[in-house]
N, C-alpha and C positions, 0 to 999 in steps of 0.2 A: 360435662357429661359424667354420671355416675353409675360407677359399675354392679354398686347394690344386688340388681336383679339378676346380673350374670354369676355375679358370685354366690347368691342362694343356691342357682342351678346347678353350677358347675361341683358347691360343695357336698352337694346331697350323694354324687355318685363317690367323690375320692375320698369323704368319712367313712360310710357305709365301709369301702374295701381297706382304709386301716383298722377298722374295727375287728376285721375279723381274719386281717393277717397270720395274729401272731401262731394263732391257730390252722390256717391255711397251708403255711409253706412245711410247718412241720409232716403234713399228712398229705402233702403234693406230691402225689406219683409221676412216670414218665410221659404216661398217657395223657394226663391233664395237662402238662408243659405240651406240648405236641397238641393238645386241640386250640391253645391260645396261640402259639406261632403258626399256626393252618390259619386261625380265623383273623391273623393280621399280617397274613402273605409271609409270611418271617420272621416278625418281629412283634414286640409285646412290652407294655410298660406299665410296671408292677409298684406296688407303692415299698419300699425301702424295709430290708428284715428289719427285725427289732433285736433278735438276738444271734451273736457269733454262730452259734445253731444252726438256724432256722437257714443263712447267709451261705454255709458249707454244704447243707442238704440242697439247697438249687443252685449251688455252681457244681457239684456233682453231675446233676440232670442235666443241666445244660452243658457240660463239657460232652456227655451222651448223644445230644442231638446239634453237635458242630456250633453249638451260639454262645457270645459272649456277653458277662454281666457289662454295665458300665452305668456307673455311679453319675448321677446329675449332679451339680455345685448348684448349693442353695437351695432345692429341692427334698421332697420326701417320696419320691422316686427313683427307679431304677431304669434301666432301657435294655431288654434281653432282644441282640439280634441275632440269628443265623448266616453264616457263611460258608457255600458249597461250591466248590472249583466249575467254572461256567454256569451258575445260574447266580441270577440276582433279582433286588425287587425293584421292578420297575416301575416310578412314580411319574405323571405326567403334569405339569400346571402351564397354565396359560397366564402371561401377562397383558392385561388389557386396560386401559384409560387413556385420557386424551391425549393430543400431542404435546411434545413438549414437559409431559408430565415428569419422565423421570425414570420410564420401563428399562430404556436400552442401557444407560447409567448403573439402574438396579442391576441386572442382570452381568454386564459388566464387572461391578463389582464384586456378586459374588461367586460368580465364575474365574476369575484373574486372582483373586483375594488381595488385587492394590487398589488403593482410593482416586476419585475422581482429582482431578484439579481444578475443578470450576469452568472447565472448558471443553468438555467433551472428549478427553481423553477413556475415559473407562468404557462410552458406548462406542468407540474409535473401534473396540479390538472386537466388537459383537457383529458393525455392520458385513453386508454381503455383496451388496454390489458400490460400485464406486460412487454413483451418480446419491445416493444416500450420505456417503462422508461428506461429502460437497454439500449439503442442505441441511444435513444433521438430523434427518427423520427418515425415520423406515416406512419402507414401502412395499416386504415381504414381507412373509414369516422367517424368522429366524430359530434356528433349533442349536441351542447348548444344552451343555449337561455338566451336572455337579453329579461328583460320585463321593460315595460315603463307605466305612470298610465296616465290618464287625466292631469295632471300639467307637464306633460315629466319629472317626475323624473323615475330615478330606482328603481324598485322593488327589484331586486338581493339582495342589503345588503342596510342596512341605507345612505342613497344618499347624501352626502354632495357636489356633483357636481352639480347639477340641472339638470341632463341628459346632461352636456356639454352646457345648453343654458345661465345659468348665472355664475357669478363667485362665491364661495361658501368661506362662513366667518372662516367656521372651518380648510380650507386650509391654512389660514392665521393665526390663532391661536396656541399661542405658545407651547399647551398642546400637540397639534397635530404635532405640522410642522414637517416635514422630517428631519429626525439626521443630514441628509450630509446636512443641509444651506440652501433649495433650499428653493421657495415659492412661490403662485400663480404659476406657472408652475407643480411644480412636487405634485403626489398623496399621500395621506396621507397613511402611510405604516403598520397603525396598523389597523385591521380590527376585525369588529363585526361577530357576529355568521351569515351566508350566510345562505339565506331560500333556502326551497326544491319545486322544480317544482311544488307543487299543491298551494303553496302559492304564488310564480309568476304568475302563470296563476290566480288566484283568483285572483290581486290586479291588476292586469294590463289593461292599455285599447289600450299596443301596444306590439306586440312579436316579436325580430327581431329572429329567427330562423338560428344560426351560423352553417354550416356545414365545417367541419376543413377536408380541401383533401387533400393525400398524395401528397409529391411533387417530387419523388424520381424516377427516373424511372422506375426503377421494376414493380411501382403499378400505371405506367400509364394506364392500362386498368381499374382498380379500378378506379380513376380521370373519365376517359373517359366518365365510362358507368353513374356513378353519374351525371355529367354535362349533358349528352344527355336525362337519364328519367328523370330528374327534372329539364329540362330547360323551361317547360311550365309554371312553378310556381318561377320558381326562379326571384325576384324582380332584385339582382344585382350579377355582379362576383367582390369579391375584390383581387384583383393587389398584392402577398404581395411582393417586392424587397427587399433584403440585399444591402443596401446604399455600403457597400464594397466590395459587390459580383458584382452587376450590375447586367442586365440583360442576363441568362442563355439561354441555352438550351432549356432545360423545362418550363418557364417561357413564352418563344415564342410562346408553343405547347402550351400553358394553355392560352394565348392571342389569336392565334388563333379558339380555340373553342368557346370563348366567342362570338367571331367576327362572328361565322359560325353561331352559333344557335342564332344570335342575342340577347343576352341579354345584359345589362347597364354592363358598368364596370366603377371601380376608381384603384386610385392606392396610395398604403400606402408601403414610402420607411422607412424602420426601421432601426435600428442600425445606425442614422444621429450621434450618443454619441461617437463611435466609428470610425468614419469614418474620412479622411482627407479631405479637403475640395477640392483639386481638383479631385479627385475618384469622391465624391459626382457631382461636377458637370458634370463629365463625367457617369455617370448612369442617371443625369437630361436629357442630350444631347440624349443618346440612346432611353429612353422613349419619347423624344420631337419626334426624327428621324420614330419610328415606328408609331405613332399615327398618323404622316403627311403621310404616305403612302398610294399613287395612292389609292388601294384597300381599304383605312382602314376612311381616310379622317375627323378623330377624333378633335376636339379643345382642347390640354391640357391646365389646368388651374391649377395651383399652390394656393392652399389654405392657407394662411397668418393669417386669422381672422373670426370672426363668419358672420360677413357679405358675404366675403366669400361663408362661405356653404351655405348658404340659397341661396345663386343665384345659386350654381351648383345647389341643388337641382331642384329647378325650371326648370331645364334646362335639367335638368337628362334623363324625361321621351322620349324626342326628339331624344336620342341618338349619338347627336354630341357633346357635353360639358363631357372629362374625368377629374374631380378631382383627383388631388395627392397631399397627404399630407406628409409631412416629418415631423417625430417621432421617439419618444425614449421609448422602452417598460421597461429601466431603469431607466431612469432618470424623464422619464412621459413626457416630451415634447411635445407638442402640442395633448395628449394623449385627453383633452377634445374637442378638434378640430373632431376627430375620433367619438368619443363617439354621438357628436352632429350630425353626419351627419347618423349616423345607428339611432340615437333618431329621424332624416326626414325622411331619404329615401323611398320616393313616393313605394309602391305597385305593381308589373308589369301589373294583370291586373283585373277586377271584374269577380269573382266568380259567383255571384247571377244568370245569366241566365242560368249557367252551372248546377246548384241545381236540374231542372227541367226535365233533359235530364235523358235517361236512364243509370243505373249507371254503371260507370265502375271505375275499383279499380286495378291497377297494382301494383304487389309486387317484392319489391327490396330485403328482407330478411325474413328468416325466424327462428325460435327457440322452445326450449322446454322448459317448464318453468313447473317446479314439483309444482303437486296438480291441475295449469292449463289445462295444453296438451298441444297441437302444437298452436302456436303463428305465426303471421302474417305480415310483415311490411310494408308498400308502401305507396301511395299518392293517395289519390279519385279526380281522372281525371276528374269524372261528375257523377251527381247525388247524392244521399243521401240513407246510410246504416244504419238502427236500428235493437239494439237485436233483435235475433231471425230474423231475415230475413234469405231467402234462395237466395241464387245468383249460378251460375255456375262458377266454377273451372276448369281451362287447360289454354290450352290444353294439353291432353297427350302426351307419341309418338306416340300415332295414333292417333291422333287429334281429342281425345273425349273431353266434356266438363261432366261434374257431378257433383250433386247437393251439396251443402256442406250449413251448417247452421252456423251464427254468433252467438256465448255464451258471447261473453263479446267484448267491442270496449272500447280503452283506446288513447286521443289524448295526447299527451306533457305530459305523463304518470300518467294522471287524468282520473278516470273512466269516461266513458258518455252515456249518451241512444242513441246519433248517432252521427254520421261523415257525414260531407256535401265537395261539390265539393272545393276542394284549400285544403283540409288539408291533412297535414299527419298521418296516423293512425294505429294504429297496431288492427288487430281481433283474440281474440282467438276462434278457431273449433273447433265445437262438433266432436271428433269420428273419428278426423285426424289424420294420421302418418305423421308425419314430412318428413319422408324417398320420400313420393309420392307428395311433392310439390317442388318446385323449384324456383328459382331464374328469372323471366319474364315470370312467369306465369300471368292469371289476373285471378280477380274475376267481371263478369258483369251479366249484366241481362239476361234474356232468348232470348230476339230477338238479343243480341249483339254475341252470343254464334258461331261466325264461324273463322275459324283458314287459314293459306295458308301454301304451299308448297313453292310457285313461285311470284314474282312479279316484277314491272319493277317502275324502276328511274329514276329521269333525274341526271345525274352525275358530277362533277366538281373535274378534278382531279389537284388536288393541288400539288405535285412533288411524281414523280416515278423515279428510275434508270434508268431503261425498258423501255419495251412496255407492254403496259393489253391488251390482250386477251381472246378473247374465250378460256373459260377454268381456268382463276385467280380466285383463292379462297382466297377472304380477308376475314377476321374478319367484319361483321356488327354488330355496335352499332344503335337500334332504340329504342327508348321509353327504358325499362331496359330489351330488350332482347340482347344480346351475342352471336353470333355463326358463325361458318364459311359459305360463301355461295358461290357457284359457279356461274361462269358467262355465260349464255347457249346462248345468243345472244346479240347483238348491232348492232345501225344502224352506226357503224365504223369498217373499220378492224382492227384497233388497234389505242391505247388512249395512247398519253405520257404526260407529264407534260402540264398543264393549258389547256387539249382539255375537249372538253364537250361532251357530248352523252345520249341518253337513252338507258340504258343497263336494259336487262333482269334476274332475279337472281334464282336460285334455294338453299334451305336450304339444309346442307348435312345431318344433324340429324335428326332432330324431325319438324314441324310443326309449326307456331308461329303466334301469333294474331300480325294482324299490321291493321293501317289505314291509307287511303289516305292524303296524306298532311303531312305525321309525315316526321321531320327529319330526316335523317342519316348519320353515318360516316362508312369507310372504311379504317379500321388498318390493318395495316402488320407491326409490332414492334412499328413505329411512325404513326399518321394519313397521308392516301397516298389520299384520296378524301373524298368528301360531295356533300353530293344531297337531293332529298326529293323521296318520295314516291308518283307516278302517276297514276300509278294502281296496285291492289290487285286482286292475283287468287283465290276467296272465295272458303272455303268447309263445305260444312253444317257438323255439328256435328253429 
């Protein structure tokens, strides 16, 4: 595969801005620093002064607005981030591909910062319920987090990597080095005592937010429904491939929804330790062949060096430049390559005008927690919840809403006085039975407080056997609701593979808050279409 094309693209923007550096940072006010750290949540990556100057005049500014410079190894870039006592930026990715591939492993290892052993030790420390270490595939979502401070080191354990941006001395140190010979490549495999979530969130001034998706297909509705309520907030989906598997199945279906609900994806091919080199380059071939697809029209770029990431990142936020990186979650191979680009990865979108809006709070889980009571889990869509607030609850089956009161809000499992729009957050209620909440219920404010029966789509069906008609009850995934819905009208008489239409829906169960403009998908075992939502038949509560 040749990266030619990507690198035209990627060059055209990072010449352009050394070009007119040296002249820039001389004449860069406070104001200007302050509109690049707003328009990337925090943080900003600048291409390297040219003179001592130029180097003093912006670490000035930036000592002004709490952020620190830090120099990239091997690059002609800089990375200016911000750091403010309780806030941080919040970054979200999903790990998605087939079973077996290599997610929980990933995730594993760079959440731990020690290496697999060939045997399921690194996704050992990720899984959640027991009945998963026993099989060795997951079967929830799983939520880690890597934290990053103002210098982009890791918070997780004592950072001897530099968050992937510099080379670190202790990997090359002989007290340290890795038993099997290896060096500067592979990770140091004896590890410090690892902090616990409230000391990550305390030290950090960036949180990538891992969510580990099943990749099996049993618990594709699980995948499904995760990617559709959290793809508002989700910054990136990562790609994971088995370099000796190639690309699967499942792996398509988990490419495709990235693709539908439009968020950024990369691709991280693992088990390169094990693989033969012509497999390997025939899984390179497959992923080149998809990405170039009519429909899909992707730029793959093959990540080699730290230079490298920093141009995908750059390039990220546009949506046509996919990075892939080939690694070894054994042997650690190009593992700080990884590590670096979750240490950049741009933001998907700002939060702040969303704070303002009236609140709404969708909940994807719920729990009991003795001495608590009923427990809460979702994502704050928009607006802002502190203790003791009252918001509305439902719908029911009868599409009531009722008052329900917040006794305690807890984000990234640190108490706090409130939760604001972009974060994910759990509430525990006063006076609630777990029994009477559910799984896409919301919690919003009183004027938001109306629920539907019925509404209409514009729809894209993506392959059927058939024909859809009046009368097909698929499965809809919207925001994190779930439920079958019938088809009561369309302005077609019937829909087969790639037609389009506005179809009309009715829920068969209960009631369900939707809004105009939210995404959707339509399953029937595999996803059979996608559309968005056109209009809503409201019912007041």
């Amino acid at each position: 595969m040749s990266n030619t094309d990507s690198h035209e693209s990627t060059h055209k923007s990072t010449t352009g801005d050394k070009e007119k550096a040296p002249s820039k940072y001389t004449r860069l006010e406070e104001a200007d620093l302050l509109e690049m750290l707003h328009e990337g949540n925090g943080e900003c990556i600048l291409v390297k002064p040219d003179t001592e100057l130029e180097y003093e005049h912006l670490k000035e500014l930036c000592e002004q607005q709490d952020a620190t410079i830090t120099q990239m190894q091997d690059t002609n870039f800089i990375l200016v981030r911000q750091f403010k006592t309780g806030h941080y930026i919040d970054m979200r990715v999903a790990f998605a591909g087939n079973v077996d591939a290599g997610k929980s492993s990933l995730v594993g290892v760079l959440c731990n910062g020690k290496l697999d052993d060939g045997r399921g030790s690194a996704r050992a420390t990720v899984f959640v319920h027991r009945h998963e270490a026993q099989t060795g595939r997951t079967s929830s979502v799983a939520h880690h987090i890597i934290g990053f401070d103002a210098a982009a080191n890791i918070v997780n354990y004592p950072d001897t990597f530099h968050g992937g941006l510099n080379d670190s001395n202790l990997m090359h140190s002989k007290k340290h080095q890795d038993t099997t010979g290896g060096s500067g490549k592979k990770i140091v495999k004896s590890l410090v005592q690892q902090q616990n979530w409230k000391e990550i969130v305390e030290k950090s001034a960036k949180i990538a937010s891992l969510e580990d998706l099943p990749g099996h297909e049993a618990y594709l509705r699980t995948t499904v429904s995760s990617m559709v309520g959290h793809s508002t907030q989700c910054s990136s989906v990562c790609v994971v491939v088995g370099a000796n598997m190639g690309v699967l199945r499942m792996t398509k279906e988990h490419i495709s929804l990235a693709l539908v609900l439009k968020i950024p994806m990369f691709f991280v091919v693992t088990k390169i330790d094990i693989c033969p080199p012509n497999i390997l380059k025939e899984t390179l071939t497959t992923i080149n062949k998809i990405l170039k697809l009519p429909g899909v029209r992707k730029i793959p770029f093959i990540v080699k060096n730290r230079e490298d990431v920093v141009k995908c990142v750059l390039n990220m936020k546009t949506g046509r430049v996919v990075p892939i990186i080939l690694m070894s979650s054994v042997t650690g191979e190009n593992v700080d390559l990884v590590r670096m680009l979750f240490n950049l990865l741009p933001v998907k979108r700002n939060n702040e005008a969303l704070m303002h809006e009236p609140t709404e709070y969708v909940i994807d889980a719920t729990y009991f927690v003795s001495g608590i009571g009923t427990v809460v889990s979702g994502i704050m869509h928009q607006g802002r919840v502190r203790v003791g607030d009252t918001l509305k609850l439902g719908p029911d089956g009868n599409g009531v809403f009722r008052d329900v009161t917040v006794k305690g809000i807890h984000c990234k499992r640190v108490a706090v006085e409130e939760a604001v729009a972009g974060e994910q957050a759990t509430f525990a209620l006063k006076k609630e039975r777990r029994s009477n909440i559910r799984k896409g219920q919301v919690m919003v404010a009183k004027e938001l407080a109306k629920c539907c029966w019925e509404f209409e789509a514009s729809v894209h069906v993506l392959y059927h056997s058939t024909t859809i008609k009046v009368g097909y009850q698929p499965v809809v995934h919207c925001m994190c609701t779930r439920q079958a819905a019938k088809i009561v009208s369309m302005d077609a008489e019937e829909l087969r593979t790639r037609d389009k239409a506005t179809v009309k829906f009715r829920f068969m169960f209960r009631p369900v808050y939707m809004k105009e403009g939210e995404v959707l998908i339509l399953r029937e075992g595999v996803c059979k279409a996608v559309g968005s939502v056109s209009k809503v038949y409201l019912e007041e509560s």
